[in-house]
N, C-alpha and C positions, 0 to 999 in steps of 0.2 A: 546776615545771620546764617553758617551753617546750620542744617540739618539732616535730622538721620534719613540715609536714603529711601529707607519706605517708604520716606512722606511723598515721595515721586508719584506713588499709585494714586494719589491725588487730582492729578491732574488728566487730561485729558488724552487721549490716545495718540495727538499729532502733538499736542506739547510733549511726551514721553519722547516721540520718535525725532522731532528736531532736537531734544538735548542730546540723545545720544548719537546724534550726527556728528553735533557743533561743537560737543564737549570737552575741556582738555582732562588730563586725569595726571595728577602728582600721588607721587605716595606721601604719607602722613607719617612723620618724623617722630619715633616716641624717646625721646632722649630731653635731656638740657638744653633750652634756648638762653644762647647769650648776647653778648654784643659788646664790640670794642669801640672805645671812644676813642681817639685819636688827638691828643690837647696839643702835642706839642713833638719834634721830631725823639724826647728824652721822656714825655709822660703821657700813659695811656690809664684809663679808665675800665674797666670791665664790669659792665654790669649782669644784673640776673635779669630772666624776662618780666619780671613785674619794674625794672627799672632802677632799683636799688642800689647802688655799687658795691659787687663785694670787698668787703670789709675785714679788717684782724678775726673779727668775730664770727662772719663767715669761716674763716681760716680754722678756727679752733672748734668749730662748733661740728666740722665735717673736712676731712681732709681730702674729700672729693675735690674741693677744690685748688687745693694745692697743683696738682700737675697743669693745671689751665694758668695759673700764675706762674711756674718755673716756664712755660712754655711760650709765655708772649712778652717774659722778660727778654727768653733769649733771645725771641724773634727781634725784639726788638735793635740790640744790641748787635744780632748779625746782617742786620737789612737796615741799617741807619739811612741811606738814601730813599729808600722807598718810605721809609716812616716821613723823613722831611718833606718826601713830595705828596703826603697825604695828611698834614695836619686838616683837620675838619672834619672828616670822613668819620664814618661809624658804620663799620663791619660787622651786621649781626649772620648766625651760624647756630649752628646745632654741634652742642659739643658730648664726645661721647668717653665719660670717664673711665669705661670697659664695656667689656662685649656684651652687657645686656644689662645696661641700665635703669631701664624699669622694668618693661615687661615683655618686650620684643629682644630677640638675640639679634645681633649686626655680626657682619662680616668681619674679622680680624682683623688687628692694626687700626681699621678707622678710628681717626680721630675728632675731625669736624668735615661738617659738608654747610659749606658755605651757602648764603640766600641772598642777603642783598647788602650794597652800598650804596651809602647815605651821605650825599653833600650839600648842605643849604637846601636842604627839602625834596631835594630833586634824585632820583634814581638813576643811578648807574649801573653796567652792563658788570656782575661780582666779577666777571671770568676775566675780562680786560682788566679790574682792577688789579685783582692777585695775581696776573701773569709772572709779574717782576719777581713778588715774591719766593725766596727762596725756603724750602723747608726741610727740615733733617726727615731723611730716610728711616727712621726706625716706627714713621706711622704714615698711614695716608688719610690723604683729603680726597674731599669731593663736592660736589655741586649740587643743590637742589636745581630741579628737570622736572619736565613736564616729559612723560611716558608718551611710547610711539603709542599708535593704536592701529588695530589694524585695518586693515583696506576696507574691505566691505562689511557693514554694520550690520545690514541685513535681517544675519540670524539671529544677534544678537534681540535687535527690536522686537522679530517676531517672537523669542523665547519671553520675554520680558511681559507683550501682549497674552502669551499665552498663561503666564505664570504669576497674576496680577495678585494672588495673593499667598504666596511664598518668598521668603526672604532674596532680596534681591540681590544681595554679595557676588557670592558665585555667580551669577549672571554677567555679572557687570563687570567684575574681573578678567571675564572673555574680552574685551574690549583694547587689552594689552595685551601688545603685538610682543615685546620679548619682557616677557617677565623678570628674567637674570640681570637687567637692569636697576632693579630694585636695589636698596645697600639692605635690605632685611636677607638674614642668614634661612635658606630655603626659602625663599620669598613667601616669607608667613610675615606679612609688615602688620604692625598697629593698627594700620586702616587704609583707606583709599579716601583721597578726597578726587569728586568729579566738579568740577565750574564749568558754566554759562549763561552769558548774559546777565551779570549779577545775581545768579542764580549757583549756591554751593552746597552739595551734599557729600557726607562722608559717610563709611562705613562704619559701625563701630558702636557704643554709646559710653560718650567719657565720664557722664556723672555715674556708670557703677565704678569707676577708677578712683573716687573718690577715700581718704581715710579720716574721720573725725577723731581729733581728739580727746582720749579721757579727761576731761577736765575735771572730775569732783577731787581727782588727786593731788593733782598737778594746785590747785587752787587751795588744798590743806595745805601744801607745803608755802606757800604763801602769804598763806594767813599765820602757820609758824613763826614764818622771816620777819615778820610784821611785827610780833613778839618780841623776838630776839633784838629789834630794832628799838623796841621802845624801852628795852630793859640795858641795853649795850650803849657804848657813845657812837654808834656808829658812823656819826659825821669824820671822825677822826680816822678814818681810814678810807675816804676820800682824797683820792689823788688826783691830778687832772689828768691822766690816762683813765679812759674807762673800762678797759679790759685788767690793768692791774687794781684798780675798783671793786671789781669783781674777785678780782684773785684775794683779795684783804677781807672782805668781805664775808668769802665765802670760809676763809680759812678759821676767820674767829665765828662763824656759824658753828663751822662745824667740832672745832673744838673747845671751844667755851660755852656751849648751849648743845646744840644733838647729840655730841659724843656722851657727855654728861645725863640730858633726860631721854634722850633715844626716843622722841616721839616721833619722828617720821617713821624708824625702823619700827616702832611696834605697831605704827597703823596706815603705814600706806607698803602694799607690794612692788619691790622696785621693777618691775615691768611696766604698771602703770604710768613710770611720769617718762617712759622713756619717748621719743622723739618720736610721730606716725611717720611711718617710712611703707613705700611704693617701691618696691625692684631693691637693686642692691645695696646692701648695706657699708657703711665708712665707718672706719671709726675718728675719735676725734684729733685734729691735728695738733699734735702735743708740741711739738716743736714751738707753737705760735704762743703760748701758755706764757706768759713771760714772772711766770714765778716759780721755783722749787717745791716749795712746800705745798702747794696745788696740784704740780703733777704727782705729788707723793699719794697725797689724798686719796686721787681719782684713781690710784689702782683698787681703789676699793671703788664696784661696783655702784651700790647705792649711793656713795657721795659723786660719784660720778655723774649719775644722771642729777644728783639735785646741782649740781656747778653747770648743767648744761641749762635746769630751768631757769637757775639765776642768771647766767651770762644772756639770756636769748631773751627773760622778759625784764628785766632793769632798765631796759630803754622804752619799753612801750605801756604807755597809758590802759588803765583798765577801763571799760564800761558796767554797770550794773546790770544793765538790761542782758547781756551777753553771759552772766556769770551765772554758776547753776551753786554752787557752795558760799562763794563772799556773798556779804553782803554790802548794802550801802556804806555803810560805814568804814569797813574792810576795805573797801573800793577805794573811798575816799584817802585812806591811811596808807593804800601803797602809791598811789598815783603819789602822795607828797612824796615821799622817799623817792619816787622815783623820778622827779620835778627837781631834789634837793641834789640827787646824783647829775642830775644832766648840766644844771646850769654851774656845777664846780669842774665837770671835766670837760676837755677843749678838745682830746682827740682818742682816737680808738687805741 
């Protein structure tokens, strides 16, 4: 379990003074964590750090991820030897869609800094793997590193002793011997994580990074859809692609029913159902949209975000307990539709 480094003054005066002997110190990466799966020398996998593969619907829902897909097609296609000699393997990284992702600015061009490779469970050295690897010059890579420290601790211990109840950051920051190291732009990084001995603290606290979503809105317009589903045939525009699903779907929403009674526009604010977003903003990958009259739609604002709630929850089950507007029954009535969508479409 990390924890926040205060929790250090906890302990005892030689346990302070052996961590900061023994301890290695990384910087904390505030970017996209992903990971490439490796199936085959012609198909790879990329997933997000919850594990998920991104999907079409990733693709449209945030065009962030586009350039992570045009770029490990390439790779693929111009490093075919090296893909063949690592089918198994899974390359996870930190990928950085621009210079300040969320909340830390990085250094120019970076694009990913590599962490580790994955073969049948077993860890490999990232740096020997990616050696081979060839990459186009128009961005750089780098390595996750564990930071020099420097020689004598010392002062550091006794400022720490001395300072046993004032934030400990800046103290412990001394402890890196060249800061310029860092890929954070003026070495203002995210945080500092320090380990030892199964013992990890970072700086930082990430649950205020947190953004919850408006849910009373988001869940009107749901219970709308709900509506519109029981009054429309909407099985009839079921197709077995689930992204042009959506695209039929939302098209006869919106102009056979909202356009008509305009109940979303008269009572929900289209800020509300927009997407919680942390750092920098995407917009959506229209390219991947594989219908006309959906991209026409979406230049309207407000139908835009409601094609982004319906693309993003058509696939996932409600709970009651979780909902602050539906209710049970609400619950029940989109989970079907959204039961009746899944097992007629076979792919994204």
């Amino acid at each position: 379990m990390i924890k926040n480094l205060n929790e250090i003054k906890k302990h005892t005066d030689k346990y302070i003074s052996d961590f900061i002997k023994n301890c290695i110190i990384e910087e904390k990466i505030d970017t996209h964590y992903i990971s490439i799966e490796i199936i085959s020398k012609n198909e790879i996998k990329i997933r997000k750090a919850n594990g998920n593969e991104i999907d079409r619907v990733d693709m449209i829902l945030n065009s962030m991820w586009n350039p992570l897909s045009v770029d490990w097609n390439y790779l693929k296609l111009s490093n075919r030897m090296w893909f063949e000699n690592h089918v198994g393997f899974t390359i996870t990284m930190f990928y950085f869609p621009c210079t300040k992702p969320i909340l830390t600015e990085y250094k120019p061009n970076l694009r990913y800094v590599f962490d580790r490779a994955i073969f049948n469970n077993t860890l490999y050295d990232i740096k020997d793997v990616m050696s081979d690897m060839i990459f186009p010059n128009s961005y750089e890579i780098g390595y996750k590193k564990t930071l020099n420290k420097i020689d004598d601790v010392t002062p550091v211990i006794s400022a720490v002793m001395a300072e046993k109840d004032e934030d400990l950051a800046s103290i412990f920051m001394q402890l890196i011997k060249d800061p310029e190291e860092m890929y954070a732009l003026n070495m203002k990084p995210e945080g500092i994580i320090y380990k030892w001995n199964k013992k990890i603290y970072q700086t930082g606290n990430p649950k205020e990074r947190r953004i919850e979503a408006e849910k009373t809105s988001y869940e009107f317009l749901l219970c709308d859809f709900i509506q519109y589903c029981k009054n429309r045939a909407y099985s009839e525009k079921i197709t077995p692609s689930y992204s042009k699903t959506i695209c039929n779907l939302f098209n006869d929403y919106i102009i056979n029913w909202e356009s008509k009674n305009n109940t979303i526009q008269k009572n929900i604010n289209v800020e509300s159902i927009e997407s919680p977003n942390l750092g920098a903003q995407f917009d959506m990958g229209y390219e991947y949209i594989p219908d006309p009259v959906t991209k026409n739609l979406c230049n309207n604002l407000l139908y835009k975000n409601i094609f982004k709630v319906l693309l993003a929850n058509l696939r996932k089950g409600k709970d009651s307990r979780h909902c602050i507007y539906m209710n049970k029954k609400q619950v029940d009535e989109w989970n079907n539709i959204m039961k009746n969508i899944k097992i007629h479409t076979i792919y994204i």
